[in-house]
C-alpha atoms as one frame of an Amber mdcrd trajectory, in Angstrom:
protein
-120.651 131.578  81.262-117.872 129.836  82.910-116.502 127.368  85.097-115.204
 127.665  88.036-111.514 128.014  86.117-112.792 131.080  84.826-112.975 132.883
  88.476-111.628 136.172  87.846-112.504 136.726  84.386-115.167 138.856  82.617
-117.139 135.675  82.776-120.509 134.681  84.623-118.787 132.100  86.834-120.037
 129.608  89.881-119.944 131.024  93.254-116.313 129.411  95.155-117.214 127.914
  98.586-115.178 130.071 101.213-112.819 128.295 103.608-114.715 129.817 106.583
-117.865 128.744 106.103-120.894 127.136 103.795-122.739 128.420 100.722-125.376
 130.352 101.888-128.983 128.860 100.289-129.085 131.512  97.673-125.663 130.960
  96.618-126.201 127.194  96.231-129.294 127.825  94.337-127.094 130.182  92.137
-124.773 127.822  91.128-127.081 124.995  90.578-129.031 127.527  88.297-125.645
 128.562  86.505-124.421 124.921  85.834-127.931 123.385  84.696-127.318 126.022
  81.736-124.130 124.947  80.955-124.690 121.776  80.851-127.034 122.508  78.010
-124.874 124.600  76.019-121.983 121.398  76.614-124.118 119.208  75.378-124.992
 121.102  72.395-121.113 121.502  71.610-120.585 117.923  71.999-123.599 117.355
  69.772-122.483 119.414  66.676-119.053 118.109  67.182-119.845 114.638  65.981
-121.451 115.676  63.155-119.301 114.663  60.184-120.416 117.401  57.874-118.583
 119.769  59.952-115.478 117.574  59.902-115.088 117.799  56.398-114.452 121.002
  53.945-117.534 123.010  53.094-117.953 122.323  49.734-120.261 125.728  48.945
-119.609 129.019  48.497-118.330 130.661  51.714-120.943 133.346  51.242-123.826
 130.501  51.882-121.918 128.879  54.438-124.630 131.498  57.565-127.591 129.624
  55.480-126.430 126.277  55.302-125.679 125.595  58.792-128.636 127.401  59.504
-130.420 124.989  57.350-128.479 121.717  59.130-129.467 122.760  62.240-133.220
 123.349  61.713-133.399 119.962  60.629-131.278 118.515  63.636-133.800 119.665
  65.972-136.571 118.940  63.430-135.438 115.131  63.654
């Protein structure tokens, strides 16, 4: 899912406004629908990108690294 930047893509993208006329009702409700989503993932990436653990070199073996950031986050949305 996309902006609209990504208009033209492969990507899920809002609906542009044409210059002849208004977003129709189900178009509007389409975007607002598409965005509210994004908005969540966004905030997610912001989230995990102030945590300092990722900041820093992972300090276990590379072949652990699926469990233990699958570990981190259970206990980010634990909290």
């Amino acid at each position: 899912m996309g902006d609209k930047g990504y208009i033209g893509t492969a990507m899920l993208t809002p609906i542009r406004k044409p210059k002849h006329r208004d977003l129709l009702d189900w178009e509007k409700d389409f975007n607002y629908h598409h965005n509210k989503k994004r908005a969540i993932v966004e905030h997610a990436i912001a989230n995990l990108t102030t945590w300092h653990i990722l900041h820093t070199d992972h300090r276990r073996p590379i072949d652990t690294f699926a469990t233990t950031i699958s570990a981190v986050l259970g206990l980010q949305f634990y909290r």
